[in-house]
C-alpha positions in Angstrom: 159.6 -35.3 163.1 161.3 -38.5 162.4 162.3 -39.0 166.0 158.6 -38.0 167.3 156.4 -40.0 164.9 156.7 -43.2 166.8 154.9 -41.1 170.0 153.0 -39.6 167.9 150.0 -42.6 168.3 150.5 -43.2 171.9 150.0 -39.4 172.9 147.1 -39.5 170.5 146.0 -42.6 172.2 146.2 -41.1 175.9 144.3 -37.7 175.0 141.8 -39.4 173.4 141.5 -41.7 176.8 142.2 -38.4 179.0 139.2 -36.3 177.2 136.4 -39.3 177.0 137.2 -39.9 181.2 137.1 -35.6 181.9 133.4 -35.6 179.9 132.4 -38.8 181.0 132.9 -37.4 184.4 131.7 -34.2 184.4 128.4 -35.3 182.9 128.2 -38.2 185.7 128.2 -41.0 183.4 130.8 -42.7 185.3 129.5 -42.2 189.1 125.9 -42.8 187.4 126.6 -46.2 185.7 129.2 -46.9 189.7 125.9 -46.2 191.5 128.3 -43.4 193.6 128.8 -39.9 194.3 130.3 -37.5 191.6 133.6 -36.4 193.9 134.4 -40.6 194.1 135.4 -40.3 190.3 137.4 -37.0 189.9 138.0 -35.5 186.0 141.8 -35.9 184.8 141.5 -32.0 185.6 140.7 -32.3 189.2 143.7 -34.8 189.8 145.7 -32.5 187.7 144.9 -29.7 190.3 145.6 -31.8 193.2 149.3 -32.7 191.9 149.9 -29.3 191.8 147.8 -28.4 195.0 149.5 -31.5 196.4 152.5 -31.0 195.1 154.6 -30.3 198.4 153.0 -33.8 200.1 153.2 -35.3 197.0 157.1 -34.5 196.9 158.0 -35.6 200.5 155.8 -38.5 200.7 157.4 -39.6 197.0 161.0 -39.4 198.3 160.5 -41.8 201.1 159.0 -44.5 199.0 161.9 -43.8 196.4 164.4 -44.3 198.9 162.4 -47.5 199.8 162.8 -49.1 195.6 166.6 -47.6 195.3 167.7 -49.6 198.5 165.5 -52.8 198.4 166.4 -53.1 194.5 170.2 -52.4 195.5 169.7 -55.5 197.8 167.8 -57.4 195.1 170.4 -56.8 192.6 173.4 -57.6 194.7 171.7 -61.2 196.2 169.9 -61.9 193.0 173.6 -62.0 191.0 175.4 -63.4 193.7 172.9 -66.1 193.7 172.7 -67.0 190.1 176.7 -66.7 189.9 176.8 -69.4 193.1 174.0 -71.9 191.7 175.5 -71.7 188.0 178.9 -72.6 189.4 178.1 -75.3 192.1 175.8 -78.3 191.4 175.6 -78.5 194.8 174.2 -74.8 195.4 171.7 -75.3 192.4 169.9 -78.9 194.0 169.6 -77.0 197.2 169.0 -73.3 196.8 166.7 -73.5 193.0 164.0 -75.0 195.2 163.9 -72.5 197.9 163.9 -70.1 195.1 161.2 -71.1 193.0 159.3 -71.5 196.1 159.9 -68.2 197.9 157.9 -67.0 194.7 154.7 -69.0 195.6 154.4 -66.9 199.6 151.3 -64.4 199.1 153.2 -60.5 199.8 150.2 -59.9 201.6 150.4 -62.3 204.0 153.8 -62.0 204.5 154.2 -57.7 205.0 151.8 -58.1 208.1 154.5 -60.3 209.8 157.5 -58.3 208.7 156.4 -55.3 210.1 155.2 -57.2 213.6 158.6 -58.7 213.2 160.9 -55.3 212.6 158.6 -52.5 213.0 157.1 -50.0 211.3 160.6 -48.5 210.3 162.4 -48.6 207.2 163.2 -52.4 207.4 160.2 -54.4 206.9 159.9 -52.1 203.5 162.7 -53.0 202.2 162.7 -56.6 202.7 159.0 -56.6 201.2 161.0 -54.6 197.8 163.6 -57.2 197.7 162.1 -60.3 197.7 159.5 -58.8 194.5 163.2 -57.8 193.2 165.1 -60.8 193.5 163.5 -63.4 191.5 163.7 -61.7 188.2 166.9 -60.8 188.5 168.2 -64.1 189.9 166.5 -66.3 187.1 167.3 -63.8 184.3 171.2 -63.8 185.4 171.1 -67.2 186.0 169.5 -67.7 182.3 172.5 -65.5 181.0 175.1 -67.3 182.1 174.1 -71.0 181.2 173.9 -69.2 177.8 177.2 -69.3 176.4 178.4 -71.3 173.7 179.4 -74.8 174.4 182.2 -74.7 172.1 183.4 -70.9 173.1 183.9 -72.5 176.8 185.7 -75.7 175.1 187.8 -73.5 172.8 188.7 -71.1 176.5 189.3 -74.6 177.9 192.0 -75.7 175.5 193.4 -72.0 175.6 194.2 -73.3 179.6 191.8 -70.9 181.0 190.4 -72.0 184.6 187.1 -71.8 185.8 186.8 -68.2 186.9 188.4 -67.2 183.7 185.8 -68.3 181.8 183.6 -66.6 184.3 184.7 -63.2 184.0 185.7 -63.2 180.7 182.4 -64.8 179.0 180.0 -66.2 181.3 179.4 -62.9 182.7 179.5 -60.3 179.5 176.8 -63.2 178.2 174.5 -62.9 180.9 174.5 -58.9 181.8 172.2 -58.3 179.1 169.8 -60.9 180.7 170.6 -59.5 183.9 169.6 -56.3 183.0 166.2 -57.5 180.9 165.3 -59.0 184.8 166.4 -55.6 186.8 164.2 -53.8 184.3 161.3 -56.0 185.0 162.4 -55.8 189.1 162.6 -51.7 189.3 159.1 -51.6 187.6 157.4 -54.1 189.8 159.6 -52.6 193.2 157.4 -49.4 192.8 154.6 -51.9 193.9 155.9 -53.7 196.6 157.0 -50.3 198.1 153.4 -49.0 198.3 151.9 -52.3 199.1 154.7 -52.1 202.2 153.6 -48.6 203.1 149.7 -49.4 202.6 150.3 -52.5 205.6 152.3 -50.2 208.2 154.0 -46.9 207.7 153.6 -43.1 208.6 154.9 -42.2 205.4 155.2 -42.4 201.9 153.1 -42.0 198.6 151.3 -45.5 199.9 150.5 -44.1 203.2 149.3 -41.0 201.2 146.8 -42.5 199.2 145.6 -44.3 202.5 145.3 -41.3 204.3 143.6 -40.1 200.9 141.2 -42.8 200.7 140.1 -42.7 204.4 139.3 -39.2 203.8 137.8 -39.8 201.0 139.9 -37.2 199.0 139.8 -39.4 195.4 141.7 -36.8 193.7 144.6 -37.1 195.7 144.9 -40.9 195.4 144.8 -40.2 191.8 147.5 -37.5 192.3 149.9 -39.7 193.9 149.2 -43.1 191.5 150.3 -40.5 188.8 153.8 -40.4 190.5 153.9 -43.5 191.2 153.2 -44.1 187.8 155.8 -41.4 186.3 158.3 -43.0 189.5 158.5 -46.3 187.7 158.7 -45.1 183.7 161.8 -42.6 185.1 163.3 -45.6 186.9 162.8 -48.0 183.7 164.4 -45.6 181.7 167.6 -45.1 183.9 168.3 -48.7 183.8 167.7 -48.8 180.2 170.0 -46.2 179.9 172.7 -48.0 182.0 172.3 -51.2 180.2 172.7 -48.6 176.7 176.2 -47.6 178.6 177.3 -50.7 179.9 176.4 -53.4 177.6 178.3 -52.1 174.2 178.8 -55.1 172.2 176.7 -57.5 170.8 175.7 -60.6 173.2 175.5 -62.8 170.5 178.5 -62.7 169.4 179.4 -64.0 173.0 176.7 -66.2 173.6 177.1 -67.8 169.7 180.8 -67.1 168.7 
């Protein structure tokens, strides 16, 4: 009981919300005060039926778009590190790449996914790179936070000790900034979920955001609700694995890096 009581509010919470929308829908109140028809505003139960009616389109359609957030947050991950390791260490790299970076942020997605995919295709590619770059920053500026935040007088103490400049690296700089690193992947594999569908919505034959499309044109609410729901359930599982991989990687306390 112990263990549950901190859910215990938050399921209470959600039911409440689940059983005011199923009544106000099945008396009308919603499509009445919407001005629309009853079947554009489905009850919790009739989305509930389509993820199980669903389930097989659902399943196939939710693989692709996974495969799409492991491999474009991979590529994130991998960039966004190496990035924040090359700017930290170079003065050079930070005057000329912390610009571009800052300012790959301020490109609208949605103008940019309509030339990827005329660019590359409606293939796997122009998804990925879409996933990536809404991946990257967080990761690169969290990192990049991390490591400028190790104590001055740890790296003069390593200094005197004779260690060079990739000592310090590996040996502080870097067990100082993973749990920052980590804080910005959690942040990237929630918003990656996004950029996947928002890829698949612009031009794909495929995936949970082509589904709702399809869903949408055919004016089949419930199943748009169906696959938001696994969307939805896609990015809580995927915030908990990292969570659990920070819990197994990072086992000491960053402080006592960061301020020893």
């Amino acid at each position: 009981m112990r263990r549950a009581r901190p859910y215990l509010l938050p399921a209470a919470t959600i039911l409440v919300l689940l059983g005011t929308w199923e009544l106000a829908a099945r008396v009308s109140l919603i499509s009445n005060a919407l001005n629309i028809q009853d079947f554009l505003v489905p009850a919790p139960s009739d989305i509930a039926r389509s993820l199980w009616e669903d389930r097989s389109l659902l399943v196939s359609n939710g693989w692709v778009t996974l495969e799409e957030v492991l491999l474009g947050f991979a590529i994130a991950a991998v960039v966004g590190v190496g990035f924040a390791i090359l700017i930290h260490l170079s003065e050079l790299a930070r005057r000329a790449v912390y610009p571009l970076l800052i300012g790959s942020q301020t490109i609208p997605i949605v103008i940019l996914a309509p030339i990827l995919v005329v660019w590359f295709g409606f293939g796997l590619a122009p998804k990925l790179v879409i996933v990536a770059l809404i991946c990257f920053f967080p990761i690169t500026v969290n990192t990049l936070d991390g490591l400028r935040s190790i104590d001055p007088d740890l790296t003069k103490m390593m200094r005197a000790l004779g260690a060079g400049r990739l000592q310090r690296l590996w040996r502080a700089e870097i067990p100082a900034a993973l749990p920052y690193a980590f804080s910005g992947a959690r942040v990237a594999i929630t918003v990656s979920v996004i950029g996947a569908v928002f890829a698949e919505y612009v031009g794909s034959s495929e995936g949970l955001g082509h589904l709702i499309n399809q869903a949408q044109a055919q004016l089949l609410t419930a199943r748009s609700f169906a696959a938001v729901v696994v969307l939805s359930a896609m990015a809580l599982a995927l915030f908990a694995l990292v969570t659990a991989l920070e819990r197994r990687v990072v086992t000491w306390d960053s402080r006592a890096v960061t301020r020893s």
